[in-house]
C-alpha positions, 0 to 999 in steps of 0.5 A: 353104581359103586360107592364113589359114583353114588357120593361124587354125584357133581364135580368142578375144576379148572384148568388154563388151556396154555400154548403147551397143553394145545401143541402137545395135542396138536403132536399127537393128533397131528391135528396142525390146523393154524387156528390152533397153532400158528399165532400170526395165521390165526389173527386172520382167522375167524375167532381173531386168535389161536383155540383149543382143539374141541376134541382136547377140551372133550378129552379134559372132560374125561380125565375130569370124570376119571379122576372122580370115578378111577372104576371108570377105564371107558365109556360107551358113548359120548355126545358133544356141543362146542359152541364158543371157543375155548382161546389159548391161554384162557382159563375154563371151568367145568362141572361135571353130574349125574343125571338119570344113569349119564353123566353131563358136563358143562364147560365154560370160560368166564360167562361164555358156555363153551361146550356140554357134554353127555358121557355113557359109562361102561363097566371096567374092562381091560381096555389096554390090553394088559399093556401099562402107560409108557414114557413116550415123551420124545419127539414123534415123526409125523405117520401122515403128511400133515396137509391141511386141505382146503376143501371146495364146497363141491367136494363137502357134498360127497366126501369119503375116506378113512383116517387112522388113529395115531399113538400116543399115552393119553396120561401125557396128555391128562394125568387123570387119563392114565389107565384110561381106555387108550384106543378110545383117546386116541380115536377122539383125536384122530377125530379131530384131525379128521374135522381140522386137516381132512374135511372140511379141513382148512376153513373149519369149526368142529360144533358137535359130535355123537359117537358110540364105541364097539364094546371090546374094542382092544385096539384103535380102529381105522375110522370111515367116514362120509357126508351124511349132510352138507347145507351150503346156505349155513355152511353146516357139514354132517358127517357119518362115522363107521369103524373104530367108532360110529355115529356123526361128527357136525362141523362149519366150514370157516370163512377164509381171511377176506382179500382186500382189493389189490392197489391197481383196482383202489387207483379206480376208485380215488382220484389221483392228486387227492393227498399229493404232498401228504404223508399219512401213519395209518396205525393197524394197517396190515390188513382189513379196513387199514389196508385199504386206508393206506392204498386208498391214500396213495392212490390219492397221490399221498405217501403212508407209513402203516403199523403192525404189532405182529403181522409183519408179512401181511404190512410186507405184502400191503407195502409191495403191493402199493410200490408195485403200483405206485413206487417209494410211497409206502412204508411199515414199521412195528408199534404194539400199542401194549410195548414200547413205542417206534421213534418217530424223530425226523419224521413229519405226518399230515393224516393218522389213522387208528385202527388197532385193535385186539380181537373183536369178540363177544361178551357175556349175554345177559351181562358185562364182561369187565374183563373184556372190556378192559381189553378194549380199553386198552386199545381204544383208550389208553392205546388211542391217547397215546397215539394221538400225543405222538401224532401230535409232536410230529404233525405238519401242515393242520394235522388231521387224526381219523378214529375209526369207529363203528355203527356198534356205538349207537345200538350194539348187537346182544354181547357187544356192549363192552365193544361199544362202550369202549369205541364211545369212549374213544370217541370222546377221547378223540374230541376232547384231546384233539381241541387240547392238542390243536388236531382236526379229528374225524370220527369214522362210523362204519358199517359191518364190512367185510374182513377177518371178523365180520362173519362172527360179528354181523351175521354175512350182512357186510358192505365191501371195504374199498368204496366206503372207505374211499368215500369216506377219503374223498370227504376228508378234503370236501366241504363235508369235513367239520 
């Protein structure tokens, strides 16, 4: 052990994953899977919002341990867990030490662990065969065609192929990876196109790996890989790796955006002549549990206009889709309850409905994230009294304001106290602004149902959306409305 491995026995640092670092990876792997890149696809996504790549964060771990050992050009083995996402734009934390001839290392945003790694270092070698780092800044056409396959679970069983590592100067990527062993970045980032574009593919999550290199390995190898395991209960896919490197890579097969039920089927299940006369602002209603809001009410005979904050193709395609059936009866505009506010002017609502919400995440076990919790306050507190004032200044006929709350609030699952604080108090903003503003309020306390977000948040023990919130339509014009 040299010198300077004997006195750097730990090391921290930090970096912000930003939207740059993630699509320069994204380049050079050519791992274009939307979680990572596409801000509107991933709000349907499992983690609600874009994330780094596993294998950047991995290859951040090396340049970290380089810098601390510049005797270090390559490694002989690696071992991965990702447990929780490292998101675009959040800060991470690592911290590196020796233990017992490896090196461990710890990553986390906040309070959440996010990955730990176990590194095996080699002896230096010439790893780059006597070439230099380059330039190659420019723009790089695309070696395969980025498709991102959607896989069925009968394939995952037997899956099989190879993928081929793509060029790039692994110290464009990390400055602490310049003189670093070239062929190994380069094969951890065909690794992640493997996981994120191949198989599973589209609907996946990288959750471990456990690699060896070959020992003089001077160039990066095509990787061969094939199922080891796929357990269709836990969606958990193990595959073996051979080739340019061997061992295993272990992922999840992510849950596709949830399908509401389509207009002509929500007609069923509401009677017609329900809201007739009423006009309706269902306030997040793109998707989820607000697209079946606004077509459960005009199904009801009632007009809707529903808002987004950035999912206008989605609001596009719950307009058309209630028009399609039910003509001229719905209507979309924007309004990001953290911007500036729609004109409302001319425009008269019987019913509003709230909805908005940033992604519902967890927080920290074992402790309070203030941070988060104040994301949520912003939504349903400030956000939520803004709405209702606006509501207010153009209400007609007894307005009615429907909160959209959750069962959360009266025992919240492990990590999700500052959810339910901040839906408790947007309860009581609720009550006590709606008496002041003359507002008949309902609070809605829902069940886990099924959307974008509910495999994260309940564990697959959803109800579907359509006839519980058709129910909870049909009461707001029963004796069961107090």
């Amino acid at each position: 052990m040299s010198r300077r491995e004997e006195a750097t026995r730990e090391l921290t640092a930090e970096l912000r994953f930003g939207v740059r670092l993630v699509e320069r990876f994204a380049r050079f792997s050519e791992d274009t899977n939307p979680i990572h890149i596409d801000r509107i696809a991933a709000r349907r996504l499992l983690y609600g919002e874009r994330v780094a790549h596993g294998m950047l964060v991995t290859l951040w771990a090396l340049a970290c341990l380089r810098e601390a050992l510049p005797d270090c050009s390559s490694i002989k083995s690696i071992a991965g867990s990702l447990k929780a996402p490292v998101r675009v734009g959040t800060r991470a934390r690592i911290v590196l030490h020796r233990d017992a001839g490896l090196w461990r290392a710890v990553v986390r945003c906040g309070s959440d662990l996010c990955a730990s790694f176990r590194i095996e270092t080699r002896a230096a070698h010439s790893a780059l065969n006597g070439q230099s780092e380059r330039s190659d800044s420019g723009e790089r056409k695309p070696r395969h065609p980025q498709i991102c396959h959607e896989r069925r679970e009968a394939e995952l069983s037997q899956c099989s192929g190879t993928i081929s590592p793509l060029e790039f100067q692994p110290g464009e990527l990390f400055r602490g990876l310049a003189g670093f062993d070239r062929a190994q970045c380069q094969m951890l980032a065909a690794l992640s196109r493997l996981v994120g574009m191949e198989c599973p593919g589209l609907h996946s999550a990288l959750v471990g790996f456990d690699i060896d290199f070959a020992q003089n390995a001077r160039a990066p190898g095509d990787i061969a890989y094939k199922t080891a395991s796929f357990d269709p209960r836990f969606k958990f896919l193990s595959l073996k790796l051979s080739g340019g490197v061997f061992g295993r890579v272990d992922c999840l097969v992510r849950p596709a955006p949830a399908e509401q039920m389509p207009m002509a089927e929500v007609m069923e299940l509401v009677p017609y002549g329900l809201f007739e006369g009423k006009h309706a602002l269902v306030v997040g209603g793109s998707r989820g549990i607000g697209e079946v809001i606004a077509k459960g009410f005009a199904a009801g005979g009632g007009r809707c206009t529903l808002t987004y904050a950035s999912g206008a193709e989605d609001a596009a395609r719950v307009v058309a889709d209630i028009n399609r059936v039910e003509p001229k009866m719905a209507s979309n505009m924007r309004w990001d309850l953290l911007g500036s506010s729609p004109d409302l002017v001319g425009r008269q609502f019987t019913h509003a409905f709230f909805l908005a919400s940033p992604p519902i995440r967890k927080g920290g076990v074992g402790g309070f994230d203030g941070t988060l919790y104040r994301r949520f306050q912003r939504y349903y507190v400030a956000g939520l009294e803004l709405v209702l004032r606006r509501f207010a200044a153009c209400a007609d006929q007894e307005p009615v304001f429907v909160f959209v709350s959750s069962t959360f609030v009266e025992s919240a699952p492990p990590g999700f106290a500052e959810y339910a604080n901040a839906k408790r108090e947007g309860e009581l903003i609720c009550q006590q602004l709606g008496d002041l503003l003359k507002l008949k309020v309902k609070v809605w306390r829902l069940p886990p149902l099924r959307t974008d977000q509910t495999s994260a948040l309940a564990d697959g023990k959803v109800e579907e959306v359509c006839p519980v919130v058709a129910n909870r339509l049909k009461d707001l014009v029963s004796s069961k409305f107090a």
